[in-house]
Every structure is written in structure tokens, then in C-alpha cells.
Gaussian input, Z-matrix of N, CA and C with variables (Angstrom, degrees):
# hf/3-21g

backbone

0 1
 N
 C     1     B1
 C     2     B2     1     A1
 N     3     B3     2     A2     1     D1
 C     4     B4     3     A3     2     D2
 C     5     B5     4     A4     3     D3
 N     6     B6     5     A5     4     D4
 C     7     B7     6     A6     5     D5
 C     8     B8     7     A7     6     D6
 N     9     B9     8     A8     7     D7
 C    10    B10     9     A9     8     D8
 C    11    B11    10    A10     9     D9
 N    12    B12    11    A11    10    D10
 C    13    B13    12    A12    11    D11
 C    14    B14    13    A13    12    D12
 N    15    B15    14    A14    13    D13
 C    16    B16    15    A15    14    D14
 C    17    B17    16    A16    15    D15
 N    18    B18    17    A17    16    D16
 C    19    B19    18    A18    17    D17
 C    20    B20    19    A19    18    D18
 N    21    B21    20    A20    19    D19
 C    22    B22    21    A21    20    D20
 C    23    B23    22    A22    21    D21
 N    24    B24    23    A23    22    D22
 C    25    B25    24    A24    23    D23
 C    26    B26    25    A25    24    D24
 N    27    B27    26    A26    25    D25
 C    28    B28    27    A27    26    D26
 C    29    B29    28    A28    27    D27
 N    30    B30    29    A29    28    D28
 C    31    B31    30    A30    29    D29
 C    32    B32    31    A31    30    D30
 N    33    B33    32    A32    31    D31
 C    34    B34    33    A33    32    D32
 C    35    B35    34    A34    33    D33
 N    36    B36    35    A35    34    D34
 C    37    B37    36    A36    35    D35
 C    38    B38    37    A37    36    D36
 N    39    B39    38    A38    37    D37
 C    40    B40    39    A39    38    D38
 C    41    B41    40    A40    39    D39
 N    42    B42    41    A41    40    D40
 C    43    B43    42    A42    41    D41
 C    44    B44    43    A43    42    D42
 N    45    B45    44    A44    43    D43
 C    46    B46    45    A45    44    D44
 C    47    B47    46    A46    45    D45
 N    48    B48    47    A47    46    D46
 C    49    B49    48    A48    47    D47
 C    50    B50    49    A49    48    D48
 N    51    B51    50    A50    49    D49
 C    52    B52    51    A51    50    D50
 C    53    B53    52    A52    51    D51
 N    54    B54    53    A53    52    D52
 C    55    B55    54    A54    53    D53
 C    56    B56    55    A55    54    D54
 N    57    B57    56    A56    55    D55
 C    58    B58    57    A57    56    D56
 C    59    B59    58    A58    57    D57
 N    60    B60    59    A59    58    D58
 C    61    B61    60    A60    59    D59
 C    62    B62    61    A61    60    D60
 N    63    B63    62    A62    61    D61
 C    64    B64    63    A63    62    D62
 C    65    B65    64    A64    63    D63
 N    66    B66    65    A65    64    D64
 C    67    B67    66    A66    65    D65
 C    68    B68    67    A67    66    D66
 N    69    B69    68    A68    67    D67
 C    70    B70    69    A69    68    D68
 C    71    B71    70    A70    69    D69
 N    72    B72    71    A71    70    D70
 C    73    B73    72    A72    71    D71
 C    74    B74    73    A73    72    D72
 N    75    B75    74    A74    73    D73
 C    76    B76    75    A75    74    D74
 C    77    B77    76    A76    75    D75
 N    78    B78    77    A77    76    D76
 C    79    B79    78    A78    77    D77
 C    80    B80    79    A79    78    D78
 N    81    B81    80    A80    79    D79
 C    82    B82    81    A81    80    D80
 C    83    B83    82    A82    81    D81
 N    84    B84    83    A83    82    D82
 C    85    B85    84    A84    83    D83
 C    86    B86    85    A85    84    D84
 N    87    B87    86    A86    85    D85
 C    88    B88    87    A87    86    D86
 C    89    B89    88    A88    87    D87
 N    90    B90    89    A89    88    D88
 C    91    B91    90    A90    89    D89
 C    92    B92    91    A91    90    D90
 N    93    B93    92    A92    91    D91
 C    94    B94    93    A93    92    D92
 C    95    B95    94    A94    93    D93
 N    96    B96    95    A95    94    D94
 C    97    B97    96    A96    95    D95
 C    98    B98    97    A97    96    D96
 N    99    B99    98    A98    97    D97
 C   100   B100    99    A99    98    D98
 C   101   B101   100   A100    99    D99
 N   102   B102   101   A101   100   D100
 C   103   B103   102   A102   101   D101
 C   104   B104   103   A103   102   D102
 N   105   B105   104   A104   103   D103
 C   106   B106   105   A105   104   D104
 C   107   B107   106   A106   105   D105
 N   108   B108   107   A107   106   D106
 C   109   B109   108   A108   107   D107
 C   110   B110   109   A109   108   D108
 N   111   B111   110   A110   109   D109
 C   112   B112   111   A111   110   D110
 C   113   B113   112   A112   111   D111
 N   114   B114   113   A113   112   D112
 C   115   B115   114   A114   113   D113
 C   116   B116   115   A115   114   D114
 N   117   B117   116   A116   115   D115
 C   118   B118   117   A117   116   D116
 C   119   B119   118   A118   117   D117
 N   120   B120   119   A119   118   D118
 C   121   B121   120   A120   119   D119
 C   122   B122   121   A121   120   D120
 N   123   B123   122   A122   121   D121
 C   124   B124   123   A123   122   D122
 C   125   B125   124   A124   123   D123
 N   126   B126   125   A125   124   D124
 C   127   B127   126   A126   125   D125
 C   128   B128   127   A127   126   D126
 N   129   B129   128   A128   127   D127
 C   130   B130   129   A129   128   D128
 C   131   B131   130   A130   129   D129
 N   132   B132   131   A131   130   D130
 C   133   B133   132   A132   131   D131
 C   134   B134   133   A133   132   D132
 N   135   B135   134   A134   133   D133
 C   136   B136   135   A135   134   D134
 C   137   B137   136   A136   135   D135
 N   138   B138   137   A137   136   D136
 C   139   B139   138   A138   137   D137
 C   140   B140   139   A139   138   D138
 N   141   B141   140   A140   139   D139
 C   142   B142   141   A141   140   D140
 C   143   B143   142   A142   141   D141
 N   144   B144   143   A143   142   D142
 C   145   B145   144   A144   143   D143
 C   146   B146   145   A145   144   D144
 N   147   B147   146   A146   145   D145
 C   148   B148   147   A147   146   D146
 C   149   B149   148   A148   147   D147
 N   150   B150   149   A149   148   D148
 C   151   B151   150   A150   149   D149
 C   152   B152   151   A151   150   D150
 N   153   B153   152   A152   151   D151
 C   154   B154   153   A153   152   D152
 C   155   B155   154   A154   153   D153
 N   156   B156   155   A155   154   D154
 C   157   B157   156   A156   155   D155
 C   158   B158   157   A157   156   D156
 N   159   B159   158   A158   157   D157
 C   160   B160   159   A159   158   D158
 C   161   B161   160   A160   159   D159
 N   162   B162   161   A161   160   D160
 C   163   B163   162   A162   161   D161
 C   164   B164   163   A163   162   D162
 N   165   B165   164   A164   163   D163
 C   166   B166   165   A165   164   D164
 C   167   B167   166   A166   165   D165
 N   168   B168   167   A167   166   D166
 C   169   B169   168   A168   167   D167
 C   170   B170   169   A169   168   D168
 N   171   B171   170   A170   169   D169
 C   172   B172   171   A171   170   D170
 C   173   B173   172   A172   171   D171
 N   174   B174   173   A173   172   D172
 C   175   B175   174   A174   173   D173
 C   176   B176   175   A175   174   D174
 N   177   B177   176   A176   175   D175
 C   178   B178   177   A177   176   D176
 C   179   B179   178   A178   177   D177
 N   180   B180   179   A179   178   D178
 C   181   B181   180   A180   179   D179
 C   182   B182   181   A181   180   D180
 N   183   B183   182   A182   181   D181
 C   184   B184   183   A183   182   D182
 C   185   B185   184   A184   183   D183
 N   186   B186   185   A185   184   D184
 C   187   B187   186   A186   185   D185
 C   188   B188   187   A187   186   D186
 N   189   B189   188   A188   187   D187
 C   190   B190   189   A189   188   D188
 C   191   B191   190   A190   189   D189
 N   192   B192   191   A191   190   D190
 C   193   B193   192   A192   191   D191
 C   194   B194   193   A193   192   D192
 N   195   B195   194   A194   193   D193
 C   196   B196   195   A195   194   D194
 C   197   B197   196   A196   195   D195
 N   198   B198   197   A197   196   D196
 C   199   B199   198   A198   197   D197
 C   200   B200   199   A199   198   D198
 N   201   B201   200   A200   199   D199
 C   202   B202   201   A201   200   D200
 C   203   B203   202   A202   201   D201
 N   204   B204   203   A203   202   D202
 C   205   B205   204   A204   203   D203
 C   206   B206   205   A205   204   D204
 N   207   B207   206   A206   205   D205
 C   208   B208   207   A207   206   D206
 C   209   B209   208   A208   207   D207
 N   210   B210   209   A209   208   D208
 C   211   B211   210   A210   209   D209
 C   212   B212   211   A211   210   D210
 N   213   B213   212   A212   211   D211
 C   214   B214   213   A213   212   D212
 C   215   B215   214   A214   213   D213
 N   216   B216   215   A215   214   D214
 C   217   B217   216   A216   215   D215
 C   218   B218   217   A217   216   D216

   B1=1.4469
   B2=1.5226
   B3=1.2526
   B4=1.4918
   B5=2.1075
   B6=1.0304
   B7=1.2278
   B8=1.2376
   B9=1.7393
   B10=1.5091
   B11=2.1188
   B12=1.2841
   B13=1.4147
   B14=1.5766
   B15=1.2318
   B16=1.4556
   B17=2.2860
   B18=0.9981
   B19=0.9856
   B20=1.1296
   B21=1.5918
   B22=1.5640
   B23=1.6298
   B24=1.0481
   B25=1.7030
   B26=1.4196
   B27=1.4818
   B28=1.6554
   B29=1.1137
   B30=1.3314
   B31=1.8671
   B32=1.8199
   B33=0.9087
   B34=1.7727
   B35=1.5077
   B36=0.9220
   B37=1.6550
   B38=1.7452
   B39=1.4483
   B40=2.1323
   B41=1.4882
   B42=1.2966
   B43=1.2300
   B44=1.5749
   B45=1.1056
   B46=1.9200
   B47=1.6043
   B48=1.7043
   B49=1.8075
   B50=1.4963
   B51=0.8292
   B52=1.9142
   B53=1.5466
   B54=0.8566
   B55=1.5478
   B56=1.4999
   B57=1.8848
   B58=1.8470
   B59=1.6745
   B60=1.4312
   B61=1.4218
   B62=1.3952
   B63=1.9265
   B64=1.2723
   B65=1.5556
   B66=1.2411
   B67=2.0876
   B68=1.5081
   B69=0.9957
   B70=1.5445
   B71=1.6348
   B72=1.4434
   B73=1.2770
   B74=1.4959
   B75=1.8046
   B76=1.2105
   B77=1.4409
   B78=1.5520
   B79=1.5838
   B80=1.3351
   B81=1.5215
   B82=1.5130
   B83=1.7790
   B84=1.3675
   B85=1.5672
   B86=1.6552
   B87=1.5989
   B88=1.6698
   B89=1.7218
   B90=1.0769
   B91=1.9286
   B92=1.1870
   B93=1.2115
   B94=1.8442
   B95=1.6748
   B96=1.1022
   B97=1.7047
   B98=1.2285
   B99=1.8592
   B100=1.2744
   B101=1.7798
   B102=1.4017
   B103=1.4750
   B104=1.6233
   B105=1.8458
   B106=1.7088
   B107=2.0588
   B108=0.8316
   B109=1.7001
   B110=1.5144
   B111=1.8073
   B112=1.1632
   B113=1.7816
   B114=1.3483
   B115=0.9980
   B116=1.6789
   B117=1.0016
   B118=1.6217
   B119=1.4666
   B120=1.7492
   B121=0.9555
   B122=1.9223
   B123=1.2479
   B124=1.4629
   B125=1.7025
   B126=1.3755
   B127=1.6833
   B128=1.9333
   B129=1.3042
   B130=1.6144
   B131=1.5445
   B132=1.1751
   B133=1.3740
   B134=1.5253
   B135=1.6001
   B136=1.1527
   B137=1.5686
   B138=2.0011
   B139=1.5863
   B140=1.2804
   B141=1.3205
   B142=1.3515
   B143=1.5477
   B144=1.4977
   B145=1.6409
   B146=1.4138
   B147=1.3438
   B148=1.5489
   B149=1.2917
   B150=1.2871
   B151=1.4334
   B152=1.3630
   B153=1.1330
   B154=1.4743
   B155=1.8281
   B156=1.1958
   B157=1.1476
   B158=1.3530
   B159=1.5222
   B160=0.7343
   B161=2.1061
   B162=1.1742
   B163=1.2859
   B164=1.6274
   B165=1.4610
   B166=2.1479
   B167=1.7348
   B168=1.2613
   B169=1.3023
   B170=1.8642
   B171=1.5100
   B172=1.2150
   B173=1.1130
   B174=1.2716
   B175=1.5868
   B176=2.0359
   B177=1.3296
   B178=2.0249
   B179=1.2160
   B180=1.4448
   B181=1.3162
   B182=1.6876
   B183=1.5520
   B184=1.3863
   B185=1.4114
   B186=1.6088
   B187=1.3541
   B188=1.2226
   B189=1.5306
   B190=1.8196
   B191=1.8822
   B192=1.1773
   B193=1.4393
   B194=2.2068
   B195=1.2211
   B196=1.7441
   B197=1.1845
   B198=2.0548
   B199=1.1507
   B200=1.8073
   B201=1.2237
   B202=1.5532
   B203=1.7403
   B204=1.5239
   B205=1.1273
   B206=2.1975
   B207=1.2660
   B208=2.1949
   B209=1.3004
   B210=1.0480
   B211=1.7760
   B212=1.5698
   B213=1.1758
   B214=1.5790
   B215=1.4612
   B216=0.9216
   B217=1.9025
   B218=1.4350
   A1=108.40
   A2=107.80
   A3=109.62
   A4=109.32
   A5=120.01
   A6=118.90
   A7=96.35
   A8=120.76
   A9=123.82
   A10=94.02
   A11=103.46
   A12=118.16
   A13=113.72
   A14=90.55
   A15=109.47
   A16=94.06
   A17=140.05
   A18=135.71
   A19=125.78
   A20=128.54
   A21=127.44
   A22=100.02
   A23=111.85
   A24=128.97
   A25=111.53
   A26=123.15
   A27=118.13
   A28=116.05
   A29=114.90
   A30=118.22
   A31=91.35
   A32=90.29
   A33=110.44
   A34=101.47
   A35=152.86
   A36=147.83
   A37=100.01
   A38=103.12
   A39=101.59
   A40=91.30
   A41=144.82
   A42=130.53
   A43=113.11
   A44=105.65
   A45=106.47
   A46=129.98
   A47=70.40
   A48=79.99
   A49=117.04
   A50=116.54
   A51=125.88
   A52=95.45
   A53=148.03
   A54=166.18
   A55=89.27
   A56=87.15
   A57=90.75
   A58=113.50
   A59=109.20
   A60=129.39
   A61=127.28
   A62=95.66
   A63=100.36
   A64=118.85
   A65=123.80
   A66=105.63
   A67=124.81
   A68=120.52
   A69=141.11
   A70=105.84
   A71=113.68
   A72=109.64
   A73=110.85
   A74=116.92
   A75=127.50
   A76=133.07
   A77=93.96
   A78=120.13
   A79=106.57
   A80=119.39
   A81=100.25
   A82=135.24
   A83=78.07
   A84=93.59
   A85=130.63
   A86=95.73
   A87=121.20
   A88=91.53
   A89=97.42
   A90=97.76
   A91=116.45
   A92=107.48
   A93=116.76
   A94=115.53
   A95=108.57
   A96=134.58
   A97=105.50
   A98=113.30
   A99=125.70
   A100=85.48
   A101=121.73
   A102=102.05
   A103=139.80
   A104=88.32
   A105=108.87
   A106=95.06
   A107=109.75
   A108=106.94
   A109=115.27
   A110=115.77
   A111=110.70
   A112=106.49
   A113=116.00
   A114=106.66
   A115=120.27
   A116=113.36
   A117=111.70
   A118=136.61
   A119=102.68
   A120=106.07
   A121=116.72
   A122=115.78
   A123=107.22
   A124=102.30
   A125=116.88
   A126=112.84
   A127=76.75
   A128=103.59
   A129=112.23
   A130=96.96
   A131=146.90
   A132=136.87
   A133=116.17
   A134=135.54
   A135=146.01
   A136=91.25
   A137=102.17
   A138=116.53
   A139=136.13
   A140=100.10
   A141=112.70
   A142=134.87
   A143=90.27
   A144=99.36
   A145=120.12
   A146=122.18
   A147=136.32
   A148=121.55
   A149=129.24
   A150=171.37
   A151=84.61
   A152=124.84
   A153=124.30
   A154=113.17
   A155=108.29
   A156=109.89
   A157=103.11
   A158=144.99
   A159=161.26
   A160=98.68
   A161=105.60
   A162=108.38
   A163=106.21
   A164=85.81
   A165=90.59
   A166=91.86
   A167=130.72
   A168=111.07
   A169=134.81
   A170=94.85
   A171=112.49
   A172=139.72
   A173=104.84
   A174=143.10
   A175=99.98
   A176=90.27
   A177=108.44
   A178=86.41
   A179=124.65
   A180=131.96
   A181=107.83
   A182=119.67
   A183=129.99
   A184=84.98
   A185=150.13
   A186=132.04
   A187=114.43
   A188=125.20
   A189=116.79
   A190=68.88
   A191=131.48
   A192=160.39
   A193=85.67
   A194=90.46
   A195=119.17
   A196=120.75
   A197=93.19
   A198=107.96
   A199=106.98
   A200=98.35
   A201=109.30
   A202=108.16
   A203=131.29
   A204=135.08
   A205=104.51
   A206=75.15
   A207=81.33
   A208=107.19
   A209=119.78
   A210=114.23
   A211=107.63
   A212=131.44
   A213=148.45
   A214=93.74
   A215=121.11
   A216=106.28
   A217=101.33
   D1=129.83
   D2=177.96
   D3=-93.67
   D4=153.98
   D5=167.51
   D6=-121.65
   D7=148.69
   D8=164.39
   D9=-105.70
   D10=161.39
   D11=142.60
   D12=-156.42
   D13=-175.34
   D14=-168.17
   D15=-68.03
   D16=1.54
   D17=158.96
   D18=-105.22
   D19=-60.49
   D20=178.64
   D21=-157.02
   D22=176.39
   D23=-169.05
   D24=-107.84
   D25=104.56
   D26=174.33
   D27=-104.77
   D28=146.46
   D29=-179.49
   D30=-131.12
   D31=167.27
   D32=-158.38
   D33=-149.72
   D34=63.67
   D35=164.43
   D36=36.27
   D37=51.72
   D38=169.21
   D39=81.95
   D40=-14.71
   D41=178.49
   D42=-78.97
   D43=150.84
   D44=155.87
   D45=-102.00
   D46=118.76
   D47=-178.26
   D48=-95.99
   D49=144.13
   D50=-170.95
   D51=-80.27
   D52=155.76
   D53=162.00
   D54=-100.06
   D55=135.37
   D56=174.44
   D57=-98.80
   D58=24.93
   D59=143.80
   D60=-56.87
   D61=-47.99
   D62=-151.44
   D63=-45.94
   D64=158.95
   D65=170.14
   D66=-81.59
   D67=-5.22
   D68=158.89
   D69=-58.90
   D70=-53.43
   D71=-161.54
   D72=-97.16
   D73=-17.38
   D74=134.99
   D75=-11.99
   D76=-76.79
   D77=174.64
   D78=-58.42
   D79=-52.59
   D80=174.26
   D81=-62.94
   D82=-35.28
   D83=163.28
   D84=-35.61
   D85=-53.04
   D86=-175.65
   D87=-69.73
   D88=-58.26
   D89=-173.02
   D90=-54.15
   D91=-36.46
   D92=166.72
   D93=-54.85
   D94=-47.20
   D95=179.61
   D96=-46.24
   D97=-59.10
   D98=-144.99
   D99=-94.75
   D100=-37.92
   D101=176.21
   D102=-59.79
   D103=-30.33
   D104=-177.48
   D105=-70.76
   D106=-27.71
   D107=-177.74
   D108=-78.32
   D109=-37.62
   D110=166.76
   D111=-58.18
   D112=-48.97
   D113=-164.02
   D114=-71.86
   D115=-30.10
   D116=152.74
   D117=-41.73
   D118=-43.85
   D119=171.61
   D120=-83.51
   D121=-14.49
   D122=173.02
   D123=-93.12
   D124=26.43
   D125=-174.61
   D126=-98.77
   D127=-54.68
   D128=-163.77
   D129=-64.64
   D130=-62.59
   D131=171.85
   D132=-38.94
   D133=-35.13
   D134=-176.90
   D135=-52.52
   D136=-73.61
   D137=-179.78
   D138=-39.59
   D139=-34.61
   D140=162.47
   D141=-64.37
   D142=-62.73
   D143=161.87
   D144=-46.61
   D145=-34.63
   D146=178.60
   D147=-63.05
   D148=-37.03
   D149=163.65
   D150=-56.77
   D151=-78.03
   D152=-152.53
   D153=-76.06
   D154=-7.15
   D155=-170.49
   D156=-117.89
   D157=7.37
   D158=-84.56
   D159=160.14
   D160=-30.21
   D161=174.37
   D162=-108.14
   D163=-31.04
   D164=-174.89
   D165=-68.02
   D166=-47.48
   D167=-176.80
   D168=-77.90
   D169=-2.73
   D170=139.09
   D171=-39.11
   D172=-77.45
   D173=170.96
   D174=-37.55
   D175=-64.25
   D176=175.81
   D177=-37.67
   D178=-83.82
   D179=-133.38
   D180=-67.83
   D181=-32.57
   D182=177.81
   D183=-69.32
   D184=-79.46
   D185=-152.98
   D186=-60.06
   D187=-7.88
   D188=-156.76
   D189=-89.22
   D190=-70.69
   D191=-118.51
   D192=-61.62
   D193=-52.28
   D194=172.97
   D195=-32.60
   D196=-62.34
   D197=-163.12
   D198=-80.04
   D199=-36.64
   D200=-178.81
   D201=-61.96
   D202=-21.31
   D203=-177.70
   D204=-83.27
   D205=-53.63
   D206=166.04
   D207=-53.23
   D208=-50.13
   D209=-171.62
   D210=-98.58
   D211=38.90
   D212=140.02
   D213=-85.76
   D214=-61.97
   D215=-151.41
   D216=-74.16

């Protein structure tokens, strides 16, 4: 099977090959793009949040540490 596009012509032994022209595979392309970026950016929101929660139990552990030294005397 031959495929034409607007770039060049692929044959594959009777198979169909997609051209990475094609606009189908374009479009997936972009959607692929736009998902790997959401997902980067919810890797850095994860880290962040982690970080931050991660300091709040800090924070806990310095007031328990405090509070437990006030209520010795």
C-alpha cells in the first residue's frame, strides 16, 4: 500500500505507514506536548507542596519540643 502526503510517499511491505507529517499525527503530537508540560508542571506543584509540608511538620515538631520544655518546669 502506498500512502501519498503533502511531504513524501511511504510504502511498508502492504502495511500503512503514517507520515510524521501527517495532521492526525501532528495533532497528536501537540497533545502529547501539551500533556508532558502539564505534567511537569504538576511534578513541580507535587515538590512544592512536599517542601511545604515537610517544613509545617517541622515547624509542629519545634512547637511540641517547646511546649513539652514549658510544661517540665
Amino acid at each position: 500500500m502506498v500512502i501519498e502526503t503533502s511531504v513524501h510517499v511511504i510504502e511498508d511491505k502492504g502495511k500503512t505507514v503514517a507520515s510524521e507529517h501527517d495532521p492526525l499525527v501532528l495533532i497528536i503530537q501537540d497533545q502529547l506536548a501539551t500533556q508532558k508540560a502539564k505534567q511537569e508542571l504538576l511534578k513541580e506543584e507535587v515538590k512544592n507542596l512536599t517542601e511545604s509540608q515537610h517544613h509545617v511538620i517541622k515547624t509542629q515538631e519545634d512547637m511540641n519540643s517547646k511546649l513539652d520544655a514549658i510544661l517540665a518546669f
